[in-house]
N, C-alpha and C positions, 0 to 999 in steps of 0.2 A: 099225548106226546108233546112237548114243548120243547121248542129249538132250542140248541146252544145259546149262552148268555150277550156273546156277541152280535147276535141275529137279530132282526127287527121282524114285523110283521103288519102288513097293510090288510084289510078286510074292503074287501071292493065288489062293487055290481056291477053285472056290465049284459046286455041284451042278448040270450040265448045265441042269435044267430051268431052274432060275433066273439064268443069266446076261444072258438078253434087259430079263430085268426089271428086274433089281441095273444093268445096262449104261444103259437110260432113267434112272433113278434116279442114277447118279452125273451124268451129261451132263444133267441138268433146272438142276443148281446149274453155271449160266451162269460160265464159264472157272474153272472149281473144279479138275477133272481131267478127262480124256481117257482110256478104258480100251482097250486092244487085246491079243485073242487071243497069246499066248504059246505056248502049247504046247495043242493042241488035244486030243489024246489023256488027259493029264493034267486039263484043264479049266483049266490055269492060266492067268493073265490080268494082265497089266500095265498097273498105275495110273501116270500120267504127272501130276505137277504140281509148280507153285512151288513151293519151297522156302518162302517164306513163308504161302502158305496149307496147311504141316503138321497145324498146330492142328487148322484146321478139318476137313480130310481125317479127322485120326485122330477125330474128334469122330464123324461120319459115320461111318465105317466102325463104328466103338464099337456105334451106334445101331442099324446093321442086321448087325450082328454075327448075332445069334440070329433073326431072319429069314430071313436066306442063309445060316447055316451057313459063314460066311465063317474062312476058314483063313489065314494070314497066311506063308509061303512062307520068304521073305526082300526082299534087296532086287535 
């Protein structure tokens, strides 16, 4: 399934415990992104959003960078 063309897509890791949390935290910021399991065994996990709110996305992410431990995959 591949998003609309306007969509971006981040491929991220991030430490079992903390995906429930990092997962509330990006879906709190109302149609920002959309996160869904990727690859379970791995813990990877695919950010889903506009192309125009990148900014923002990468601003966030930046933010809880060293919170979660967040590892940045590809795309």
């Amino acid at each position: 399934m591949n998003p609309p063309q306007s969509f971006q897509t981040l491929l991220l890791a991030i430490e079992p415990a903390a995906i429930a949390r990092f997962k509330s935290i990006i879906e709190s910021y109302d149609n920002l992104a959309t996160l869904r399991t990727e690859d379970r065994r791995h813990h990877y996990l695919r950010l889903y959003f506009d192309g125009a709110s990148a900014p923002d996305v990468d601003e966030l992410l930046e933010s809880l960078s060293t919170a979660f431990s967040i590892r940045r995959i590809g795309l």
